[in-house]
C-alpha positions in Angstrom: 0.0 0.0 0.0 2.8 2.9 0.6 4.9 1.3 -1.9 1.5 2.4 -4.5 1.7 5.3 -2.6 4.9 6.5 -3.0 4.9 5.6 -6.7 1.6 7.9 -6.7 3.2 11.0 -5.0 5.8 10.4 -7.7 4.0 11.4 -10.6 4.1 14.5 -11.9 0.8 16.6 -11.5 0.0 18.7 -14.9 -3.7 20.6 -14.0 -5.2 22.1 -10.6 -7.8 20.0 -9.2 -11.0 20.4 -10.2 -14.5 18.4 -10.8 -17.4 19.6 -13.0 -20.8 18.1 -12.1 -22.3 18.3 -15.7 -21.5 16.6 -18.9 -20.1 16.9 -21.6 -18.6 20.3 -19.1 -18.5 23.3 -19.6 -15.2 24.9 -21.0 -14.9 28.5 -19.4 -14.8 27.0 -16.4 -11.7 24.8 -17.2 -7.9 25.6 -15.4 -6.0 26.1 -17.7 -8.1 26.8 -20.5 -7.5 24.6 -23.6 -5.5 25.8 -26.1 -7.8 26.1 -29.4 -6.6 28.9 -31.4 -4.8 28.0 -34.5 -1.1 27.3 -34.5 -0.3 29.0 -37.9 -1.9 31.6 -40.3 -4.6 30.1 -42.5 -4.1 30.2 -46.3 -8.2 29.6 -47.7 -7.7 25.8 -48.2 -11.6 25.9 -47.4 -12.4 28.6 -48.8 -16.1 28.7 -49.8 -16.9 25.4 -48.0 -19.4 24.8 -45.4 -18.6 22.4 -42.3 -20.8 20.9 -39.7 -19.3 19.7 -36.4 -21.2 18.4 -33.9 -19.9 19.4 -30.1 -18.4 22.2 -32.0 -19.0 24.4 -28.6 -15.8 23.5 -27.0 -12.8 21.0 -26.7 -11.6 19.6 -30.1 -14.8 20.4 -31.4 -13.9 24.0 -31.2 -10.4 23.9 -31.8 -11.7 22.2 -35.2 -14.1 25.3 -36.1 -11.7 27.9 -35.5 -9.3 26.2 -37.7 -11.9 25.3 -40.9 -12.7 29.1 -39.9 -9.1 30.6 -40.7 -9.1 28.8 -43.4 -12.2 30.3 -45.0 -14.8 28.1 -43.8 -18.1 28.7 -43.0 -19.0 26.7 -39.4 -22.6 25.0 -38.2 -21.9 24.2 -34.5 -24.4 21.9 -33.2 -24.0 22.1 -29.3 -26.3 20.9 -26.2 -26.4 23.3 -23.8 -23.2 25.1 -23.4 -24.7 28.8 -24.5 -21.4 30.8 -23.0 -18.9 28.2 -24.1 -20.8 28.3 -27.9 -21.2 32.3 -28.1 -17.5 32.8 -27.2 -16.8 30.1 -30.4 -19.6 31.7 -32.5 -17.6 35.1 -31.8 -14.2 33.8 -32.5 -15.1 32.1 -35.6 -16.2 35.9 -36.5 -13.0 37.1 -35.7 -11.2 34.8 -37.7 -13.3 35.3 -40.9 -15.7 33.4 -41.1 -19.4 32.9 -40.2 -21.0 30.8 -37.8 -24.5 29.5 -37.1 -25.5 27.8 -33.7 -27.5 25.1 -33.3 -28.7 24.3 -29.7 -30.3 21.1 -29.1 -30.2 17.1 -27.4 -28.7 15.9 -31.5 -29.0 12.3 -30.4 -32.5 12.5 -32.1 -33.0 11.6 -35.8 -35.5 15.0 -35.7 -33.2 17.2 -34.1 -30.7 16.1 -36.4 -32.7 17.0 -39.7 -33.8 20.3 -38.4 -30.2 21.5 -37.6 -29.3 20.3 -40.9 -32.3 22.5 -42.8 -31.2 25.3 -40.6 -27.5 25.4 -41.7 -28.9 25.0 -45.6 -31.4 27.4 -45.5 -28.6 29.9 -43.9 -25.4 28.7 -45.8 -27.1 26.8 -49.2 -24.9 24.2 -49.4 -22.4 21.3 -46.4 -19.4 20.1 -47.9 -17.7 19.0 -44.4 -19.5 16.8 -41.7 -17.3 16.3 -38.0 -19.3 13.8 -36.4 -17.7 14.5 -32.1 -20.5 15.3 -30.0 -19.7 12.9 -26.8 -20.1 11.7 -23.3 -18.2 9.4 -20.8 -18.7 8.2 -17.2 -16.7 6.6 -15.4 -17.8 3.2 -13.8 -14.7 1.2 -11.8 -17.5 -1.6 -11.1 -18.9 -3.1 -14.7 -21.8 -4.0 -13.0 -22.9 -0.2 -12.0 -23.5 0.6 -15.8 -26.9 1.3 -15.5 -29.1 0.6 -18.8 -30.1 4.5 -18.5 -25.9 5.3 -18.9 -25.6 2.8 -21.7 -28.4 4.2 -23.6 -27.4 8.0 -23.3 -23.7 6.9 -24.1 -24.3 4.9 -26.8 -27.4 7.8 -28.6 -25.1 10.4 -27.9 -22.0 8.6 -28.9 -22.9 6.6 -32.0 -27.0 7.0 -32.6 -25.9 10.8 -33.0 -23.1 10.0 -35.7 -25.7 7.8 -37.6 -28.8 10.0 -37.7 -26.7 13.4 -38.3 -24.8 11.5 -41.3 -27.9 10.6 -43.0 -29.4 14.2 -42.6 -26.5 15.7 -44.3 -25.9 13.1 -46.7 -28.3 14.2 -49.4 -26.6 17.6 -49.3 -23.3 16.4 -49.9 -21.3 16.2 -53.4 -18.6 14.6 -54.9 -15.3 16.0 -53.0 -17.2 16.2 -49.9 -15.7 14.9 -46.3 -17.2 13.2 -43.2 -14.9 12.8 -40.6 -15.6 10.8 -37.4 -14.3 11.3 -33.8 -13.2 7.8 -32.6 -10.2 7.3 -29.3 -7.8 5.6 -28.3 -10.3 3.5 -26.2 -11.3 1.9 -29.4 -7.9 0.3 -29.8 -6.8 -0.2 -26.2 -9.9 -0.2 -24.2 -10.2 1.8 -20.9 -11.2 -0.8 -17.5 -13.5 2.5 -16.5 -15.0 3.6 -19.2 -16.0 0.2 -21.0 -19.4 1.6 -22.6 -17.8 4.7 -23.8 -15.2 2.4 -25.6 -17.7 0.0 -27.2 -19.0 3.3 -28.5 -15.8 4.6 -29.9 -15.0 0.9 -31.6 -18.3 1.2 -33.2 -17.6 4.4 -34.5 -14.3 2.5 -36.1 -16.6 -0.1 -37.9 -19.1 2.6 -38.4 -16.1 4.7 -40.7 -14.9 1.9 -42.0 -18.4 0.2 -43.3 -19.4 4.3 -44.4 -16.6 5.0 -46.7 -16.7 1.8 -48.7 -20.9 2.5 -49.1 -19.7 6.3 -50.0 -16.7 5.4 -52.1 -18.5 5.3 -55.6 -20.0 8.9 -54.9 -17.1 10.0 -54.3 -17.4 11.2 -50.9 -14.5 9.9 -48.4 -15.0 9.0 -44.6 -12.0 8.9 -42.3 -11.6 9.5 -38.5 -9.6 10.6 -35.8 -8.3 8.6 -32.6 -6.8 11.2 -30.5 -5.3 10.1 -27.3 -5.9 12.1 -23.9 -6.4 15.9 -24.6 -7.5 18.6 -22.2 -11.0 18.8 -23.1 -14.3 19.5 -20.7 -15.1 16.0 -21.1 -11.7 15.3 -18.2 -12.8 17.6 -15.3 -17.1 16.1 -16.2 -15.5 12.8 -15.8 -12.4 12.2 -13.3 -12.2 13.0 -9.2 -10.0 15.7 -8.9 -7.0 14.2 -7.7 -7.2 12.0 -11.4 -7.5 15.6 -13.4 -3.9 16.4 -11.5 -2.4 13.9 -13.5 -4.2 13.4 -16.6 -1.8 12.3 -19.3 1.4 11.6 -17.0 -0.4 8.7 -15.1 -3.3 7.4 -16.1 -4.1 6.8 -19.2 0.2 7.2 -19.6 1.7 8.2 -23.1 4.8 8.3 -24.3 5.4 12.2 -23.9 4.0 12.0 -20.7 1.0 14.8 -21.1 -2.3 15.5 -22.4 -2.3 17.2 -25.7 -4.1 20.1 -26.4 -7.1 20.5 -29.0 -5.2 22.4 -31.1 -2.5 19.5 -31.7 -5.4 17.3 -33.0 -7.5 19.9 -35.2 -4.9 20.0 -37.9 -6.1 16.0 -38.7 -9.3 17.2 -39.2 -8.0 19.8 -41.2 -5.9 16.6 -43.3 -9.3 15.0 -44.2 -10.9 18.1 -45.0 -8.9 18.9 -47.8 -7.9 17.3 -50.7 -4.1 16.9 -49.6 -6.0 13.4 -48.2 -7.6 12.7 -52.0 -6.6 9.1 -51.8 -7.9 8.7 -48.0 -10.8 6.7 -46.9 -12.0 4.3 -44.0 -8.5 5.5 -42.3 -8.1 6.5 -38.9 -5.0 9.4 -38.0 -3.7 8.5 -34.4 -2.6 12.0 -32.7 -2.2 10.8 -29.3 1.4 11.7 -27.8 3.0 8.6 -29.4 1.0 5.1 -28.5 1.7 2.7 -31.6 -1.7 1.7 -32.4 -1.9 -1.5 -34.8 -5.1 -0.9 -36.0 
């Protein structure tokens, strides 16, 4: 028991504590903030497109829309209830050139879905990017305390959400257009404490996989992203606080011994966007601080 001790006190302790009660968290409240801003100048290599990212509030979601944004995207941000994290986005986006519309709803509905989607094409006329990321997690040490209620919000917000918000943007998009799924690093490894959350994020796997070859003769690629720990509001709605202290250097561990920040993984979404990834589909990019992932 001191020897686990010891070895705890030992690791090195990268964030304040803190614990939000709400999920998916809200991001103003976070310490440090995330870093989401761009990490170069944008040169229009989506210029006159149109992206939808679900999430797109805060986290990578957001770190994604400012990026499509300085790059002369237009941005749909679907959100759930996050109104200051999504106005300080929606002003951002502004600031970097682009135009945003916000989309405020529970968008693990089929309806809610289709009525953001004939919002943004009323508004915009046309989507050419879909970034399926809205998400949850909760963490259960016990298997057998997964209640069915947090297996069925997990697994509508997770997965139903990425199906029914595909198929109401689908008829909109052309040939060159890009959907790009959020998986994780759960998918490939698992996670003892958050087993529902990684059945969701394997499905989401399959779910690319199976898309891009149904979408491959229209000429519309599917690909995802696996990122690894990042400092999103989804760690402080999810850990105790002592776990937040260490998030990255202990548990989950990677190589470089830290959380990454959204705006390391945003530039993989920004790969798949564009046609720099013309001969990419049913792949999965692995930005997460340097697990080799055979998969």
């Amino acid at each position: 028991m001191n020897e686990k001790i010891e070895k705890c006190e030992q690791v090195e302790k990268l964030f304040p504590p803190q614990h939000q009660d709400m999920m998916p968290g809200f991001e103003y409240l976070m310490k440090p903030r995330p870093k989401s801003e761009p990490r170069q100048k944008g040169s229009n290599r989506l210029k006159g497109k149109v992206a939808l990212i679900t999430g797109g509030d805060s986290g990578i979601g957001r770190s994604i829309a400012y990026l499509y944004a300085s790059e002369g995207a237009d941005i749909v941000i679907t959100y759930l209830y996050e109104e200051k994290d999504a106005q300080e986005t929606a002003e951002k986006i502004k600031d970097l050139g682009g135009k945003c519309l916000l989309c405020q709803g529970d968008f693990r509905t089929e309806k809610i879905c289709k009525e953001a989607v004939k919002k943004a094409i009323e508004v915009f006329g046309h989507i050419d990017i879909l970034v399926n990321n809205q998400a949850v997690q909760y963490q259960q040490e016990d298997f057998l305390n997964i209640s069915e209620d947090q297996l069925r919000v997990t697994f509508e917000t997770n997965i139903y959400g990425y199906f029914f918000m595909t198929k109401a943007v689908l008829p909109y998009l052309k040939e060159g257009s890009s959907i790009i799924n959020t998986t994780s690093i759960t998918a490939y490894q698992g996670k003892k404490d958050l087993i529902d959350y990684s059945a969701t994020k394997g499905a989401i796997v399959s779910f690319t996989r199976s898309l891009s070859q149904n979408l491959v003769s229209k000429k519309i690629r599917v690909n995802g992203v696996a990122p690894g720990p990042i400092w999103t509001p989804l760690t402080p709605a999810t850990f105790p606080s002592e776990q937040v202290e260490t998030f990255g250097s202990y548990t989950p561990k990677v190589p470089m011994e830290r959380a990454g920040d959204p705006n390391e993984i945003a530039p993989c979404y920004l790969f798949l966007a564009t046609d720099d990834s013309s001969y990419m589909t049913g792949q999965v990019l692995h930005p997460n601080g340097g697990v080799i992932i055979n998969g």
